[in-house]
C-alpha positions in Angstrom: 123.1 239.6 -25.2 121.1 238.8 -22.2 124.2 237.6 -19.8 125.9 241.7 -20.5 123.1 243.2 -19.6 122.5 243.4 -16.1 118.7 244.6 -16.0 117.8 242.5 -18.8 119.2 239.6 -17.5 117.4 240.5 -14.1 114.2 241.2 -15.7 114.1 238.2 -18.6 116.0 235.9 -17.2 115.9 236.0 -13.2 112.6 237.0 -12.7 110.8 234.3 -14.8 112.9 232.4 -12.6 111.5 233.8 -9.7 108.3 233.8 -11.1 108.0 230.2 -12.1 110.2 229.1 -8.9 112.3 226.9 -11.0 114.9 224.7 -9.0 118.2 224.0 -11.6 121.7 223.6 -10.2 123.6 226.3 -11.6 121.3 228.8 -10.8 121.6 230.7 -7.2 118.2 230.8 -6.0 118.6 232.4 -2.8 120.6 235.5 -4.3 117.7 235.7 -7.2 115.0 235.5 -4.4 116.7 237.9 -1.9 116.4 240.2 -5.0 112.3 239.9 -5.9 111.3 239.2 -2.1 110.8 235.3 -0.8 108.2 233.0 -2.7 107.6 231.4 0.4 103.9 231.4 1.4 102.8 233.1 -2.2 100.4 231.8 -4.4 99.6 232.4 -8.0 97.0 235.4 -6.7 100.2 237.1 -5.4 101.7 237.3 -8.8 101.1 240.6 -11.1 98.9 238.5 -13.1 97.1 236.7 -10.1 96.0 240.3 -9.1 95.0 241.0 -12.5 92.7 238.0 -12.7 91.6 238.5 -9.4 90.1 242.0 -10.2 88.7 241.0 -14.1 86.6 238.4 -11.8 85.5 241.1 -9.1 85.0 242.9 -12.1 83.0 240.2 -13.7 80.8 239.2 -10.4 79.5 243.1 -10.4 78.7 243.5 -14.1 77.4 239.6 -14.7 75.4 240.2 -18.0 77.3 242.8 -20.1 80.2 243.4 -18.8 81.7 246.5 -17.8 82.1 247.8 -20.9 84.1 247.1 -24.4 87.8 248.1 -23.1 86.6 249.2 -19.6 88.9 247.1 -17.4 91.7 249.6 -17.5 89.2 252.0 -15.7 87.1 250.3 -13.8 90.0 248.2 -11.8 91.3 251.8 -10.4 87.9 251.7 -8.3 88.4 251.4 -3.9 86.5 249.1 -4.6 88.4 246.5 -6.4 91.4 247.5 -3.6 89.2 246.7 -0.8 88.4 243.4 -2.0 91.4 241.7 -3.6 93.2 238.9 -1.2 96.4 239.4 -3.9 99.5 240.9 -1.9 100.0 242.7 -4.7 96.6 244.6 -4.8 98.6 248.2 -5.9 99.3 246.2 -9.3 95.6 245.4 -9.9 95.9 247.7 -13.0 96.5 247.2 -16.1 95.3 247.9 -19.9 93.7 244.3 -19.6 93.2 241.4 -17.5 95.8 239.1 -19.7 93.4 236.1 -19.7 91.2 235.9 -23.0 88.4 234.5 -21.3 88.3 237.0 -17.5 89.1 240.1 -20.5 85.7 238.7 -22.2 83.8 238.2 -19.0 84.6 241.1 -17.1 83.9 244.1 -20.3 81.6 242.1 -22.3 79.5 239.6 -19.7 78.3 236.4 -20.3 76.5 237.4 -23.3 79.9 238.5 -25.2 81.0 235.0 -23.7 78.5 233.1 -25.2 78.7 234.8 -28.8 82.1 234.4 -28.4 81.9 230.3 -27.5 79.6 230.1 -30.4 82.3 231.5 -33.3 84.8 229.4 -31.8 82.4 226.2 -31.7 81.7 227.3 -35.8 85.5 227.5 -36.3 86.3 224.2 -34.7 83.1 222.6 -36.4 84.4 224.2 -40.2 88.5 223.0 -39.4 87.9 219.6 -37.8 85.3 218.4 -39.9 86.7 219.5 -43.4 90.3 218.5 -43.5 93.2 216.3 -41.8 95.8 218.4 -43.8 95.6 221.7 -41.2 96.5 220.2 -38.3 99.8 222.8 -37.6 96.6 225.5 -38.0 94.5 223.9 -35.3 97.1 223.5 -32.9 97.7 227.6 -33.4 94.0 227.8 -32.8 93.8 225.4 -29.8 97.1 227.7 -28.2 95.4 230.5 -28.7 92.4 229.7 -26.9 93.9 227.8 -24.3 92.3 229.0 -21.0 95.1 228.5 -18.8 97.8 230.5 -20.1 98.1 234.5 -19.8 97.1 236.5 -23.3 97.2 239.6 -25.0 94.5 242.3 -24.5 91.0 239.9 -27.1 90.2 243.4 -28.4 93.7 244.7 -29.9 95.2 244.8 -33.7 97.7 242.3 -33.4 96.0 239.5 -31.7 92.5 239.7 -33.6 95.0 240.0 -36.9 96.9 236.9 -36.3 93.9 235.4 -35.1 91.8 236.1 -38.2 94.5 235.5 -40.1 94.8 231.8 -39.4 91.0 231.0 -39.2 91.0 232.4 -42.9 93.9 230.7 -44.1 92.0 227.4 -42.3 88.7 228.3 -44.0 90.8 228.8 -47.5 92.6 225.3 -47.0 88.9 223.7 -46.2 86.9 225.2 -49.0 89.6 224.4 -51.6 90.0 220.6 -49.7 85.8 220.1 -50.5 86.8 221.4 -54.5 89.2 218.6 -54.4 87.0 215.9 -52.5 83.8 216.5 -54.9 85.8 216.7 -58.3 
């Protein structure tokens, strides 16, 4: 379906291309890059989601201790301010509902205060998973994936991430307390 469809193909297919600046032999680089502008002399903080990082830490230096605000980002990045400062070429797409990083999302509308409460729930999840059973490992590898700090996220705060989150920690935490039934009888 993706190879009939020009702008699909274009936006899935030869932009993560671009994106990711992936070398393969079949693939014409030049024509995809001549399409999205040149990668050369671009770094990760030229990317859409380089700028977006870039302004959730702008936006995280100014409001250190509680954040901007609980779903702020989207309204606080539109400040001169943030546009003045950012290094990213692509400063105009600075905007967005949410920063896509877990962790700059947490720091820039909740401070370090949210980040600690939230380093302590995740420290009592691991400490309830890894100590109780050897049977959930496919659940702590979800877990581990999800709060991988590398890789770019969904918006913490919204239905479907906190869902599937919650979702797993509970079916972890139903595996665990059912395991200690087992071990004690």
């Amino acid at each position: 379906m993706i190879s009939y469809d020009d702008s699909i193909k274009k936006r899935m297919v030869n932009y993560t291309i671009f994106q990711l600046n992936i070398n393969l032999p079949f693939i014409d680089k030049d024509k995809i890059n001549e399409s999205f502008g040149s990668k050369k002399d671009k770094s990760f903080i030229d990317s859409p989601y380089g700028s977006h990082y870039e302004t959730a830490y702008n936006i995280f230096i100014d409001y250190k201790i509680f954040g901007a605000g609980y779903k702020q980002f989207r309204q606080i990045c539109s400040d001169e301010k943030y546009y003045i400062e950012a290094k990213s070429l692509l400063k105009e797409n600075r905007c967005s509902t949410h920063p896509h990083n877990l962790y700059l999302e947490i720091l820039s509308e909740i401070g370090i205060i949210g980040f600690f409460i939230l380093l302590c729930c995740i420290y009592f999840i691991f400490e309830n998973i890894f100590d109780k059973s050897v049977r959930n490992k496919y659940i702590i590898i979800q877990i581990l994936i999800y709060f991988f700090p590398l890789i770019s996220t969904g918006s913490f705060f919204t239905n479907k991430n906190l869902i599937y989150l919650f979702f797993v920690i509970s079916v972890s935490l139903i595996i665990n307390k059912k395991n200690i039934k087992i071990f004690n009888n």
